[in-house]
N, C-alpha and C positions, 0 to 999 in steps of 0.2 A: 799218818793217822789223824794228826788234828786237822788239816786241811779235809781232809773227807769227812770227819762231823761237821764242819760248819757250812754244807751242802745242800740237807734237811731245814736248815733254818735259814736259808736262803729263800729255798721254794714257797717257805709258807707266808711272807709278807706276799707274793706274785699271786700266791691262789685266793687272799685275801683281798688283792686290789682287783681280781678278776673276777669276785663274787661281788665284790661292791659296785664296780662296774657294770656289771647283771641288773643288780637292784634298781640302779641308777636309770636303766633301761627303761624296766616296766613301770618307775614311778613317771616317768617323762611320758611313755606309751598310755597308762591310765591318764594323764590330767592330758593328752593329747585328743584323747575317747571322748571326754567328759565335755572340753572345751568346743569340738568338732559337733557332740549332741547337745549344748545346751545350746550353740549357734545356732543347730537346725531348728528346734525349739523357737529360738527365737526369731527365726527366718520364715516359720511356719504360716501361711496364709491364713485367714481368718477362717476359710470353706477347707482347707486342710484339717484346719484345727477342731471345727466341728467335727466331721465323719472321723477325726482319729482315731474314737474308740469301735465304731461300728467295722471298719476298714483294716483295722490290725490284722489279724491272723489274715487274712488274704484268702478269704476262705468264702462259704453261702449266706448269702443275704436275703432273708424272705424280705417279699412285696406281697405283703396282706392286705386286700383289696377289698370293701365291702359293693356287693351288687344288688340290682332291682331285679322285679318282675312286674311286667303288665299286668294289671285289672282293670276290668269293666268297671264303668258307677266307680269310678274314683278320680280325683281332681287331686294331682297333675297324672293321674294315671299309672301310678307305679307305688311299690310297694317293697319292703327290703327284703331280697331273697332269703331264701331258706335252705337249711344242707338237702333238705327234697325237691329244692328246684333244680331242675337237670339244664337250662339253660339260661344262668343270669345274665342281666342285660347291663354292661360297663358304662355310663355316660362316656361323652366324648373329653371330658375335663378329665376323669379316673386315666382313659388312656392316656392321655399326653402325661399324666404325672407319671405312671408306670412306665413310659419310653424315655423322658426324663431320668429319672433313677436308675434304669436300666444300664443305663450311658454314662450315668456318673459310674454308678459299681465298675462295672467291665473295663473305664478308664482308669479306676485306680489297681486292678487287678485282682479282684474277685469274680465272686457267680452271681447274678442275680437269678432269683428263681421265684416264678409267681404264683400265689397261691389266692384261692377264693376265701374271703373270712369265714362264709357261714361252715364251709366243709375242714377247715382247719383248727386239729386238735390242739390242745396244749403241750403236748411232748415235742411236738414239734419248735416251740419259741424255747426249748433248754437246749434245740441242738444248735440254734444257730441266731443270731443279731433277726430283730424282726423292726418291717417300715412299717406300719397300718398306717392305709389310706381312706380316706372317709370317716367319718362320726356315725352315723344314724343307721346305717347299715351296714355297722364293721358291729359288730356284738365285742369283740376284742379292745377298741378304741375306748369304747364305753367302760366298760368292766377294769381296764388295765392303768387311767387316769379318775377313776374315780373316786379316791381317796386322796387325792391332790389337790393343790389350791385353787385351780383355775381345773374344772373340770364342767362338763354337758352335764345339761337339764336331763332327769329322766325318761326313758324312751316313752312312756306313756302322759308327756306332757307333749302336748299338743303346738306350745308356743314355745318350738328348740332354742335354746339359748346357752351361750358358756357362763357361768357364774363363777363367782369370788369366794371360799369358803373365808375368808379372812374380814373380806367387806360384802356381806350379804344384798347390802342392798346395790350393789353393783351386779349388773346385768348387760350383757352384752348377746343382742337379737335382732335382726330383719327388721324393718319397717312394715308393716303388714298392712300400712293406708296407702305402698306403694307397690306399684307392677311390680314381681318378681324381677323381672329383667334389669330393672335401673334402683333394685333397692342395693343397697351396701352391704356386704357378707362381712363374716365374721369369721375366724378360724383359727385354732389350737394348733399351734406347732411345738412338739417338746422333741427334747431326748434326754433320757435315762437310765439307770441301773435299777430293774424291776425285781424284787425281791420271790414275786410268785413264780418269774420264769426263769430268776436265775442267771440272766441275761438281758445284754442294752435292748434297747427300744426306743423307736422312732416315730413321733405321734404327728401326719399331717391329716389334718382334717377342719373341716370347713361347715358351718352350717348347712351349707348348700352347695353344691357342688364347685359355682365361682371362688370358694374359699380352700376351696381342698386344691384345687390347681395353682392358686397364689402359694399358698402354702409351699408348695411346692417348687414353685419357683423360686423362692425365696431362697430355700438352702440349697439349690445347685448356683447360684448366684455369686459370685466373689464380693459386688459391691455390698448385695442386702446382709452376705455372712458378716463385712465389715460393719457395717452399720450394726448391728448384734454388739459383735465384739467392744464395739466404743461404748457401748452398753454396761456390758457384763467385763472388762477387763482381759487380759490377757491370758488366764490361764483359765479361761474360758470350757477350754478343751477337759480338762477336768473335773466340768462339775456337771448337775440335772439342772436342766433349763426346760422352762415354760416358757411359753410368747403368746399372745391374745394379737392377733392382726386385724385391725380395717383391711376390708379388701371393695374396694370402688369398681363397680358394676355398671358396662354403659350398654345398653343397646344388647341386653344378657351376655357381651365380651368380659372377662376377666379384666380388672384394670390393676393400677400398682399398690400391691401393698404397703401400711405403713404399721408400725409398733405401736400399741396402746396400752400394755401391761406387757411387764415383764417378771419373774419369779426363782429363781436357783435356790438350792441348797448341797 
C-alpha cells in the first residue's frame, strides 16, 4: 500500500517539468517571431518602407487621375475635365505615371484599378488606399492636402504654385519669363492617414505635368526612396510625409528630381 501512494506524487513533479517545458516553448517561439520581424523591419528597403502602409492588406489600390479637355480660344488649349466630360484627355506624363504604379501594385501583390478624378465619389477613398495623380485637375489632390503645410495655390489663382503654410512667404512656381518646355516644375509628393477618408493617401502631383511624372518616378525608385529615407530616418514607414520636388525640364523631357522641402508629422 505505501508503495502505491508514492505513485501520484511521482507523476506530478513529470507533468510539471512538461508544462514548463511547453512554456519554455512558446517563450523561445515568441522572441523567435519578434526577432525574425524586427529583422525584417530592419532589412526593409527604403521603397518597401514607403508603400508599406498603402500595400498591406494586398488588396485595391485606386489610381485617381485628374484629366483635360480641349477648347478653342484657349492657350495651351485644354482645360480640367469635368464628371460631364465623356472623353478626358490623359497627358502622356499622366500615362507613364499610371503604368508606373500599376507595376509597382501588381509587383507587390495587389489590384491596381484606375479611376478618373472628376467622376470619382468620396465613398469610394473609405473602401480602399487611394494615389491622386495630378494637382490642377484632380479636384481630389486639391481639397484633400489643403489643410496641410506644403499645399497648391487656389484653383482660381492664375499663378499655380505650392506654398508654405508655416513660411508664407515661401513659394514654389514656374518661371513664367520662360518657355514652358525648359522652365523647372515643381511637385507635391505626400502620403498620409486622411482623416476625411478614413484611409492612406498618396499625393503625386506636379505643377505641370513634368512634375507629376518626376513625382512619380521618385517613389517607384529604390535609390530616390533612399535618399527620403536619409532624410526622414528609419522609421520612416510610419509616419505622414510631404516632399516639395525640383523637377529640371529640358527640351519639355522630364529631368531628375531633387528634394527642396520636406515635412512629417
Amino acid at each position: 500500500g505505501g508503495e502505491g501512494a508514492t505513485r501520484p506524487r511521482a507523476r506530478a513533479p513529470m507533468k510539471l517539468r512538461w508544462w514548463a517545458a511547453l512554456a519554455a516553448l512558446v517563450v523561445i517561439a515568441i522572441a523567435a517571431e519578434y526577432w525574425w520581424s524586427h529583422r525584417a523591419v530592419q532589412n526593409q528597403t527604403a521603397l518597401d518602407a514607403f508603400w508599406a502602409p498603402i500595400l498591406r492588406e494586398k488588396g485595391t489600390i485606386l489610381i485617381c487621375a485628374g484629366g483635360n479637355t480641349f477648347v478653342q480660344n484657349r492657350v495651351p488649349g485644354l482645360l480640367a475635365a469635368s464628371k460631364e466630360t465623356d472623353y478626358p484627355y490623359f497627358s502622356l506624363q499622366t500615362e507613364v505615371s499610371t503604368t508606373l504604379l500599376s507595376t509597382l501594385i501588381e509587383g507587390n501583390g495587389a489590384t491596381p484599378l484606375f479611376r478618373f478624378a472628376a467622376s470619382t465619389p468620396l465613398p469610394e477613398f473609405h473602401e480602399h488606399p487611394v494615389i491622386l495623380v495630378n494637382a490642377y485637375n484632380n479636384q481630389w489632390t486639391l481639397r484633400l492636402v489643403e489643410s496641410h503645410r506644403f499645399h497648391f495655390s487656389p484653383i482660381n489663382n492664375v499663378d499655380y504654385s505650392i506654398l508654405d503654410r508655416k513660411q508664407p512667404q515661401t513659394i514654389w512656381k514656374r518661371d513664367a519669363t520662360i518657355p514652358y518646355s525648359s522652365a523647372d516644375d515643381y511637385a507635391l509628393l505626400a502620403r498620409f492617414w486622411d482623416p476625411t477618408t478614413d484611409n492612406w493617401v498618396v499625393v503625386l502631383a506636379g505643377l505641370g505635368r513634368n512634375g507629376t511624372e518626376a513625382a512619380t518616378r521618385f517613389v517607384v525608385d529604390p535609390h530616390y526612396m533612399q535618399l527620403l529615407r536619409d532624410q526622414l530616418g528609419r522609421d520612416f514607414a510610419n509616419r505622414n510625409i510631404e516632399v516639395v520636388l525640383k523637377v529640371s525640364v529640358i527640351d519639355g523631357k522630364t529631368g531628375a528630381p531633387t528634394i527642396v522641402a520636406v515635412n512629417t508629422w
